[in-house]
Every structure is written in C-alpha cells, then in structure tokens.
C-alpha positions as CSV (number, residue, x, y, z in Angstrom):
1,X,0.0,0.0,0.0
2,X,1.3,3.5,-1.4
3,X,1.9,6.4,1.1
4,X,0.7,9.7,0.6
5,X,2.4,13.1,1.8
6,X,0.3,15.9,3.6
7,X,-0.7,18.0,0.3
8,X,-3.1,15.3,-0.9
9,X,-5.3,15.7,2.6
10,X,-5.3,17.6,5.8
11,X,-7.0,17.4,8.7
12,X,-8.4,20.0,10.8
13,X,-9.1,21.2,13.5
14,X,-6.7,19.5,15.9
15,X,-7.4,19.1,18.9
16,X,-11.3,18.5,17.1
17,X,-14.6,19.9,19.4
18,X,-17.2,17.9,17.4
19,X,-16.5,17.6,13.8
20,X,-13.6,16.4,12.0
21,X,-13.0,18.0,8.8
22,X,-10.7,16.4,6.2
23,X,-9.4,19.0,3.0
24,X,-8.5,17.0,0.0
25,X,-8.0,17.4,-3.8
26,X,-9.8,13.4,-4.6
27,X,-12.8,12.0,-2.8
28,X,-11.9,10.0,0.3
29,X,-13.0,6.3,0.0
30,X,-13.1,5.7,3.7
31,X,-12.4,6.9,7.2
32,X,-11.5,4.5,9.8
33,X,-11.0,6.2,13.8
34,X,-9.1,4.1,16.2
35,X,-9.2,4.7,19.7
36,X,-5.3,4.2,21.7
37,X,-6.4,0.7,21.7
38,X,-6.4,0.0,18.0
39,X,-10.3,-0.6,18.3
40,X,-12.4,0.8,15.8
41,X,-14.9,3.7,17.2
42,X,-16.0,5.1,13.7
43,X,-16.1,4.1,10.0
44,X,-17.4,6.1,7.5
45,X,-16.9,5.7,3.4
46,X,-18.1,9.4,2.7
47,X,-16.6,9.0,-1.7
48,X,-16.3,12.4,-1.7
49,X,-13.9,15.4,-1.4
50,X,-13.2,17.0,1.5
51,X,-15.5,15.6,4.1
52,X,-17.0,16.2,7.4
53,X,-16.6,13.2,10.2
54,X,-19.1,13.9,13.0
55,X,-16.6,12.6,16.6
56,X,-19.9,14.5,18.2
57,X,-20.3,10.6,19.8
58,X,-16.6,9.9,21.1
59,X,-15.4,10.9,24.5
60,X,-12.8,12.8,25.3
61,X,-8.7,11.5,24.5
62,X,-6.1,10.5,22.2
63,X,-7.9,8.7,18.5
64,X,-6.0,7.7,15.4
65,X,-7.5,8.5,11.7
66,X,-7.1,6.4,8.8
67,X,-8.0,7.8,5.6
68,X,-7.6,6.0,2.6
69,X,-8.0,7.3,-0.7
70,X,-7.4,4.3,-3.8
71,X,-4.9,2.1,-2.6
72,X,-3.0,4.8,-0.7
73,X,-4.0,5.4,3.1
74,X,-2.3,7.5,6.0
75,X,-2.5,7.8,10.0
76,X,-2.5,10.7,11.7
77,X,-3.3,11.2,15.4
78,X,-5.9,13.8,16.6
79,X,-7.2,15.0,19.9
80,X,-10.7,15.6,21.5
C-alpha cells in the first residue's frame, strides 16, 4: 500500500470539538477512527472530497485517523 504526503489531505481542526474536517483534492473512499487501543470507534466511506466526520459521539482522548484514498492510506493522530 502507497503512502501519501500531507498536500493530498489535511485534517483539521486539531485538537477536534465535534466535527472532524478532512481538506483533500480526490474524494476519500473511507475513514476508519481508532481509539489508543487499535479498536475501531467510527467508519465512515463518505466518496467524496473533502469531508465532514461527526466525533460528536466519542469521548474525550487520544484517536488515530485512517483515511484511505485508492490504494493509498495514512494515519495521523488527533485530539478531543
């Protein structure tokens, strides 16, 4: 699985109050939140560019966010 650098996407804001916005240039074929466990709290597939994740639901900590777009994905940690 390819790698992507950060001008494909970009996620903001960070630490996140209720919704998770992800900037990109190609839709986003899915979304995948971890908690510091590795479980998964959230999934979404929103196919489309630049999308809002509602973390409205998740309490307060440390979660990491998968986003995949084709056969590339990347992890980056965020804060609640």
């Amino acid at each position: 699985m390819e790698d992507f650098n950060s001008e494909v996407f970009s996620i903001y804001p960070n630490p996140v109050q209720n919704v998770l916005n992800i900037k990109s240039a190609t839709n986003i074929d899915s979304v995948v939140v971890y908690d510091i466990l590795g479980k998964i709290v959230l999934q979404e597939n929103p196919a489309k560019v630049s999308p809002s994740i509602d973390m409205s639901s998740l309490t307060s900590g440390a979660y990491l966010v998968k986003v995949t777009i084709g056969n590339a994905s990347k992890t980056v940690k965020v804060l609640k």
